[in-house]
N, CA, C and O atoms as a MOPAC input file, in Angstrom:
PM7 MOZYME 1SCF
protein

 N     99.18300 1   172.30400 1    63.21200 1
 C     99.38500 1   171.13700 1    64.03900 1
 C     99.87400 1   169.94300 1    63.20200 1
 O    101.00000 1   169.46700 1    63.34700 1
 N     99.16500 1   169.58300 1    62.51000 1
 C     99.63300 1   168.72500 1    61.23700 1
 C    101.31500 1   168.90000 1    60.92100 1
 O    102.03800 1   167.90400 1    60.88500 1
 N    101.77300 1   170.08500 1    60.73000 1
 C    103.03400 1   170.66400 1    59.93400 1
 C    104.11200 1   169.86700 1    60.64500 1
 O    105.06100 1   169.14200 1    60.34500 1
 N    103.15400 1   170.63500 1    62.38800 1
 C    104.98800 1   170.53700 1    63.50200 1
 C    104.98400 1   168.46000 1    63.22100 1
 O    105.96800 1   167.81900 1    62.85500 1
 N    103.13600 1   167.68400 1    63.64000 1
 C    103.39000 1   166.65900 1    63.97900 1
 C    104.08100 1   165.54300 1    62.49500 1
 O    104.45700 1   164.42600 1    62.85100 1
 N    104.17500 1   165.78200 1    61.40300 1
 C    104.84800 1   165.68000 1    60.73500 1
 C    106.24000 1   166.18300 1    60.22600 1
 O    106.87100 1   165.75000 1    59.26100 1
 N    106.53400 1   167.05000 1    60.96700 1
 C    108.03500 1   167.36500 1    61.51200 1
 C    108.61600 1   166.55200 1    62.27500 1
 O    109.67000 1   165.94700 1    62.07800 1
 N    107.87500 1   166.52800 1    63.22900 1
 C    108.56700 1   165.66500 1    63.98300 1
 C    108.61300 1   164.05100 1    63.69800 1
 O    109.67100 1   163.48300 1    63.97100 1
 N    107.67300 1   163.38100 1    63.23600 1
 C    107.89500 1   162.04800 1    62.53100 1
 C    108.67900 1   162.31700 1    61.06800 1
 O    109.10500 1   161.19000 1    60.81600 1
 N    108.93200 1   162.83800 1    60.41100 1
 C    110.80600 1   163.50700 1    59.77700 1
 C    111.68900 1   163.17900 1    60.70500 1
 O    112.22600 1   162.07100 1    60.69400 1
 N    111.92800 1   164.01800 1    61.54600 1
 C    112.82000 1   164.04700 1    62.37600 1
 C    113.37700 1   163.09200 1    63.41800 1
 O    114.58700 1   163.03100 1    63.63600 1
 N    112.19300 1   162.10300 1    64.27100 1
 C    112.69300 1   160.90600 1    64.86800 1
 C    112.79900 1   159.84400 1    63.77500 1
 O    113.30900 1   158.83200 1    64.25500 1
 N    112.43900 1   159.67400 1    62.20000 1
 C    113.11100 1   158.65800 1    61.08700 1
 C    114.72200 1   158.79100 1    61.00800 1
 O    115.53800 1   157.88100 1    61.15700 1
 N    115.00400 1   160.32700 1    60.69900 1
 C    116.16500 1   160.69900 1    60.45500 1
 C    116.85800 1   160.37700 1    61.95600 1
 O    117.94500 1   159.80000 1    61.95100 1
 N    116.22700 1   160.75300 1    63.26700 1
 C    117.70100 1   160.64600 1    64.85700 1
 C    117.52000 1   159.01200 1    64.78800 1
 O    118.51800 1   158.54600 1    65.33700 1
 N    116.92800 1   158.28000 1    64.48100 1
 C    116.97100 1   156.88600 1    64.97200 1
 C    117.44300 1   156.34500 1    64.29800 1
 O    118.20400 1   155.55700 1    64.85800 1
 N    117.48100 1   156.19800 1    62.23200 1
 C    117.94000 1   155.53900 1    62.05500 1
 C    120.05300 1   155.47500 1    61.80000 1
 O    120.77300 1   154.57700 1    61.36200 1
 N    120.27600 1   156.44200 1    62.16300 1
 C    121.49700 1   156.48300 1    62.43600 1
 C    122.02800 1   155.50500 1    63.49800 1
 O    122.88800 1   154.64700 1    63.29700 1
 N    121.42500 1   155.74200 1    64.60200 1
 C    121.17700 1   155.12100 1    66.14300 1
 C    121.18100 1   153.53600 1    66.14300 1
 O    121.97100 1   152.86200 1    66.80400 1
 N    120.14800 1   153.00600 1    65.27400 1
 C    119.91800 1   151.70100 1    64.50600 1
 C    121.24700 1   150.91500 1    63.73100 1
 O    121.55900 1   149.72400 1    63.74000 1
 N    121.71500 1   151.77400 1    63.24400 1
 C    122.97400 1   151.59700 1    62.73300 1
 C    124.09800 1   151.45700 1    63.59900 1
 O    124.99500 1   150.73200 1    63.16700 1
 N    124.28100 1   152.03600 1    64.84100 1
 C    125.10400 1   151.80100 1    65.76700 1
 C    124.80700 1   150.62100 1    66.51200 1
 O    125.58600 1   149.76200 1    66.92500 1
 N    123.54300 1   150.70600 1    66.62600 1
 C    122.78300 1   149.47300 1    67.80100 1
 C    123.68200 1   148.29100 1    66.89100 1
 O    124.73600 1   147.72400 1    67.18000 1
 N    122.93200 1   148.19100 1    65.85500 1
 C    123.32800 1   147.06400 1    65.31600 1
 C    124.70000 1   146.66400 1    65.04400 1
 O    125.00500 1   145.49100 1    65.26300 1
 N    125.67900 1   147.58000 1    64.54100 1
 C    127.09100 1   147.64100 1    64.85200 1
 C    127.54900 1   147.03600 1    66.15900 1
 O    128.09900 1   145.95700 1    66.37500 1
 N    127.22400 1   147.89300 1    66.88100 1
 C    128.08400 1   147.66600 1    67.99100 1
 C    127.58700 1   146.38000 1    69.13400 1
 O    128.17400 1   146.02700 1    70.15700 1
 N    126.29300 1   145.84600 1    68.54000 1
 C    125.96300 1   144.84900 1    69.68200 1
 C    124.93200 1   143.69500 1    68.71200 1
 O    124.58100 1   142.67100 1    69.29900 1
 N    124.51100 1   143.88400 1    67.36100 1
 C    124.23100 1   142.92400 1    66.82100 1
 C    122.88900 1   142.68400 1    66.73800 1
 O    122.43000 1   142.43900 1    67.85400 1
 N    121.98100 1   142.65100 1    65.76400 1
 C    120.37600 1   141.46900 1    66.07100 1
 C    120.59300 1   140.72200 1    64.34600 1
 O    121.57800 1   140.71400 1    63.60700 1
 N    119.13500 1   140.12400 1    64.16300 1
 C    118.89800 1   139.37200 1    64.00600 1
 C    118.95800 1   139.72000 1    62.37700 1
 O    118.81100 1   140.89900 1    62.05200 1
 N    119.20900 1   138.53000 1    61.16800 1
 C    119.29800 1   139.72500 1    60.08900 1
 C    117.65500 1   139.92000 1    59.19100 1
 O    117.67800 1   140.43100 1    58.07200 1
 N    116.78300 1   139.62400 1    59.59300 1
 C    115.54000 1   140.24400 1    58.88200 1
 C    115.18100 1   141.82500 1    59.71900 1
 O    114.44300 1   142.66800 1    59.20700 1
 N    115.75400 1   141.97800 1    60.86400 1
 C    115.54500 1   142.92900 1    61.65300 1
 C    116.09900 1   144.19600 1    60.96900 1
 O    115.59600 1   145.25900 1    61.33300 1
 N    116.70100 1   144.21700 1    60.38400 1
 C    117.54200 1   145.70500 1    59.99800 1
 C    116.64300 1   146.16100 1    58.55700 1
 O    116.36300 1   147.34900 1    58.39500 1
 N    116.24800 1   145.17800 1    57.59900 1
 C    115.80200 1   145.71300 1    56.74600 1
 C    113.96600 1   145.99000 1    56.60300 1
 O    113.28200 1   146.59300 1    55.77600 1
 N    113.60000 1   145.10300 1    58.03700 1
 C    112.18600 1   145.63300 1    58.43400 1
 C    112.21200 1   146.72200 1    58.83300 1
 O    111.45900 1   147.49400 1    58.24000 1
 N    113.16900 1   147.38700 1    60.14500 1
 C    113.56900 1   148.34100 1    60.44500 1
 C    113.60100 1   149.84500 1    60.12400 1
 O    113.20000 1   150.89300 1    60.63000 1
 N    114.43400 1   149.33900 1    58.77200 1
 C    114.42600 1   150.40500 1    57.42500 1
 C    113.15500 1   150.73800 1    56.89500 1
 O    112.65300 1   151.86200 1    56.90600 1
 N    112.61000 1   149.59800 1    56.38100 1
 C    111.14000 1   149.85400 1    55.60800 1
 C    109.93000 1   150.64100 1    56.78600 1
 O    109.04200 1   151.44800 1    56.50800 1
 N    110.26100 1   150.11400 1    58.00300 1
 C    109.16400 1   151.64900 1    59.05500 1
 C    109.51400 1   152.46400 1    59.03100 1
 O    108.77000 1   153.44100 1    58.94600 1
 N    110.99000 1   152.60400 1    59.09300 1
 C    111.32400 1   154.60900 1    58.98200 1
 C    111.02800 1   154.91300 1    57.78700 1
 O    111.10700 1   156.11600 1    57.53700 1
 N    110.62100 1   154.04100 1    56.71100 1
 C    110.89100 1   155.00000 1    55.07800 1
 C    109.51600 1   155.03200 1    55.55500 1
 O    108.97700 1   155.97200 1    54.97000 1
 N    108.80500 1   154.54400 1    56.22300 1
 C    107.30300 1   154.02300 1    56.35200 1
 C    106.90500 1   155.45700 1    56.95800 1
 O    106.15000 1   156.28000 1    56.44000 1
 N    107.56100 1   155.55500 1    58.12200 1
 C    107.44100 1   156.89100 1    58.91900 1
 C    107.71700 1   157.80200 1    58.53600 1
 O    106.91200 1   158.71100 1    58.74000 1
 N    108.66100 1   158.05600 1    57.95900 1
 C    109.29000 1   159.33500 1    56.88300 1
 C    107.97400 1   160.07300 1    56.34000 1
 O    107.53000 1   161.18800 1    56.61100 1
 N    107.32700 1   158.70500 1    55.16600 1
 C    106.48400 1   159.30600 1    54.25600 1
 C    105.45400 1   160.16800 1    54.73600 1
 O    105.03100 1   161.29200 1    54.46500 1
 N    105.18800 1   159.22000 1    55.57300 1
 C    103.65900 1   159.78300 1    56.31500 1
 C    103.96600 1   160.99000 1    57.23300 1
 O    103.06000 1   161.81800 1    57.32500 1
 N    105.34600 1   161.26600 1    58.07300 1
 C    105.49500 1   162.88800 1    57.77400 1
 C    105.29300 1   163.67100 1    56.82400 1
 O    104.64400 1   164.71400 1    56.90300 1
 N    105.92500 1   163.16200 1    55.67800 1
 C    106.08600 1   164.01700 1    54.40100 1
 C    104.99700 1   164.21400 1    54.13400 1
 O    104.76300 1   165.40000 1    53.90500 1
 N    103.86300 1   163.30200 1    54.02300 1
 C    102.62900 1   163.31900 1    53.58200 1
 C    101.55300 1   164.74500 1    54.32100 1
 O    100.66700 1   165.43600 1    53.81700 1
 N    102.25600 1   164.71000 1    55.89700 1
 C    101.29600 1   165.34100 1    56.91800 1
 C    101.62200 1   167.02500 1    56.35200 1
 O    100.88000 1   167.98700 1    56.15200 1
 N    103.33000 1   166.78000 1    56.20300 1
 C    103.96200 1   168.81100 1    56.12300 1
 C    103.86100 1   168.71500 1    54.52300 1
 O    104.84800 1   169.04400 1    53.86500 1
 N    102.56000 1   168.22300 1    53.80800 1
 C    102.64200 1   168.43500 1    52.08700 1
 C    101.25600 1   169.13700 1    52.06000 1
 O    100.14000 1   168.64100 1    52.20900 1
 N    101.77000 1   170.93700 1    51.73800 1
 C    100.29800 1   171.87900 1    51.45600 1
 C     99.51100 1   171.89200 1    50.10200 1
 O     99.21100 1   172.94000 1    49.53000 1
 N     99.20300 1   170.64200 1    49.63800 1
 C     98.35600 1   170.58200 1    48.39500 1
 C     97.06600 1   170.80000 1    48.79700 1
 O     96.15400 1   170.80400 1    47.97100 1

């Protein structure tokens, strides 16, 4: 259970922040917004990584 639910927080870091990148392209926010943004998905990333790590 752990494995998949840290799969999947991998996986919505990686579909969104592409997405984020368009948002912001194509329609604009604010500029502290993009690099807070960034720092939750690396934020979210880890703590997948952390969940699918069999030590």
């Amino acid at each position: 259970m752990k494995n998949f639910v840290g799969f999947a927080l991998q996986f919505a870091a990686l579909v969104f922040l592409p997405l984020l990148i368009i948002w912001q392209l194509t329609f604009g926010f604010g500029l502290l917004w993009m690099p807070a943004l960034m720092l939750a998905a690396m934020a979210i990333f880890y703590v997948g990584h952390s969940l699918r790590d069999f030590r």
